[in-house]
C-alpha positions, 0 to 999 in steps of 0.5 A, spaced: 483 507 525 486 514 527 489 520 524 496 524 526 490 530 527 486 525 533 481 524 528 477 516 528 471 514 525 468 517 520 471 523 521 476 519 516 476 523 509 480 517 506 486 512 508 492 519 508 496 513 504 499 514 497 503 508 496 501 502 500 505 495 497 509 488 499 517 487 499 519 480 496 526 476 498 530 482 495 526 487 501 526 493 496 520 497 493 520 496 485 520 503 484 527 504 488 531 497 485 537 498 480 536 489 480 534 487 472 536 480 470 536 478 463 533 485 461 527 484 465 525 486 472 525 481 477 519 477 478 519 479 486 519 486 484 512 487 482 508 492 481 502 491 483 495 491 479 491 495 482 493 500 487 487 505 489 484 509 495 477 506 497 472 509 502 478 510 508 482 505 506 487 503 501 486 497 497 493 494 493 492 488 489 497 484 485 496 480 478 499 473 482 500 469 488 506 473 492 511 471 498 514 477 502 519 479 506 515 486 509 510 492 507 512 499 506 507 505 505 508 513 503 503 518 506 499 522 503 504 527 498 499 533 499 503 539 501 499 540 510 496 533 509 500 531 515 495 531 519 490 526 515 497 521 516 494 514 519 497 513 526 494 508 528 491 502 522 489 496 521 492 491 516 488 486 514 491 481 507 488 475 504 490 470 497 483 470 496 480 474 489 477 480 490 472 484 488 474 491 491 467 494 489 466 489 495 470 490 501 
């Protein structure tokens, strides 16, 4: 991992990320689509469950197995917090149930 600022390591105070999520077939976030069917909001266009900071990391969980179509994620929205902005990170995803106290 690297920071916009150069630093790595444990140097990282936390994962400069504020939003962090999966694009389905409609390739929108839900937070910026207009699409509703039926008065409900498409199933491609979850929210997730659980969306936190970790450690320097950014966890993001959804309620049920999803497809996708691409990923988005924000950077911090701190006001100077540019340079804690990830530059270089990994991406790492899985099916598997997780316990975030764990990973």
């Amino acid at each position: 991992l690297l920071t916009r600022n150069a630093a790595e390591g444990g140097d990282i105070a936390g994962p400069g990320i504020s939003a962090f999520g999966v694009l389905g077939e409609s390739r929108c976030m839900a937070e910026a689509s207009l699409f509703v069917a039926n008065g409900q909001q498409s199933p491609d266009l979850l929210e997730p469950s659980f969306a936190e900071p970790i450690g320097s990391s950014f966890v993001t969980s959804y309620p049920s197995p999803r497809s996708m179509s691409g990923w988005y994620l924000r950077t911090g929205s701190t006001a100077g917090s540019e340079g804690q902005d990830p530059a270089y990170f990994t991406l790492w995803a899985t099916n598997d149930d997780l316990d975030a106290g764990t990973c």
